[in-house]
N, C-alpha and C positions, 0 to 999 in steps of 0.2 A: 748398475753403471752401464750404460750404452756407449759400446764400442764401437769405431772409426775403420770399419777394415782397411779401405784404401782412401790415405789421402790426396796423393797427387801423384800423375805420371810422370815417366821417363821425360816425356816432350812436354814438360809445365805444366798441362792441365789437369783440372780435377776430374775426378769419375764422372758424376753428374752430366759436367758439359758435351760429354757421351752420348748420354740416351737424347740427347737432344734431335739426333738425328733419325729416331723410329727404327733403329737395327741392331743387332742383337751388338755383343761384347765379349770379345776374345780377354780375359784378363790375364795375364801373365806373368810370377809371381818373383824370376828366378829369368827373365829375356833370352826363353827356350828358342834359338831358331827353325825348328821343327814348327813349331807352333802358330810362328810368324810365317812361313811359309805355309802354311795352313789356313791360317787367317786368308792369306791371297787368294786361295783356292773362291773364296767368297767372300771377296771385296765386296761384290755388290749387297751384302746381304750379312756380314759382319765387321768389325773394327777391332784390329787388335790393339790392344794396349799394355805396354809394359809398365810396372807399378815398382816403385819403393816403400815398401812397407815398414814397420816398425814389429808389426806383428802378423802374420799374416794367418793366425790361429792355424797352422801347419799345414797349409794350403798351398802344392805348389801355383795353381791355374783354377780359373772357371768359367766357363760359360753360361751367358744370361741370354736371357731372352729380352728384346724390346721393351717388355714390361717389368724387368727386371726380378724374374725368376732365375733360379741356377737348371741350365740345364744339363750342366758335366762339372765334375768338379773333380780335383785330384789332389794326391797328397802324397805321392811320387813322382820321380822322375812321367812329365808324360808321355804316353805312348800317342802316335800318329793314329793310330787305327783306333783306340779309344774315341779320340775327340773329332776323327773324322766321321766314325760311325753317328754321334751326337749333334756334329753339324748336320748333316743328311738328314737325321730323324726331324731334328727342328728348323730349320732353313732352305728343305729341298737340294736334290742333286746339286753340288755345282759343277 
């Protein structure tokens, strides 16, 4: 059975309509403002999205990459310094 992790955002759209733009994807599982505030850090170069999920297979966040790899993913409360460390690694300083 192929499961849906995220169907639609906080602001009506789908995930998908995301990658459209060639930059990576803040997903956010639980509208951490840590997170979102972190997203800012690299606007130019991520998008955050807050998601309602049904199931979120116990994920609070993840980051993807433009081509739609995970490049941070968590399953606690997240830490700043985790996923800023992971911004950095794959998006450069911001």
């Amino acid at each position: 059975m192929r499961r849906n992790l995220a169907r639609d955002g906080a602001d009506g759209t789908r995930l998908g309509e995301h990658f459209e733009g060639g930059i990576g994807l803040l997903l956010d599982f639980n509208t951490d403002a840590t997170l979102q505030t972190l997203a800012g850090r690299w606007s130019d170069r991520i998008v955050y999205v807050a998601l309602s999920v049904t199931d979120p297979l116990g994920l609070t966040a993840l980051l993807l990459t433009p081509d739609g790899f995970v490049a941070w993913a968590s399953d606690t409360k997240p830490g700043a310094g985790e996923a800023a460390q992971a911004a950095a690694r794959w998006f450069g300083e911001a």
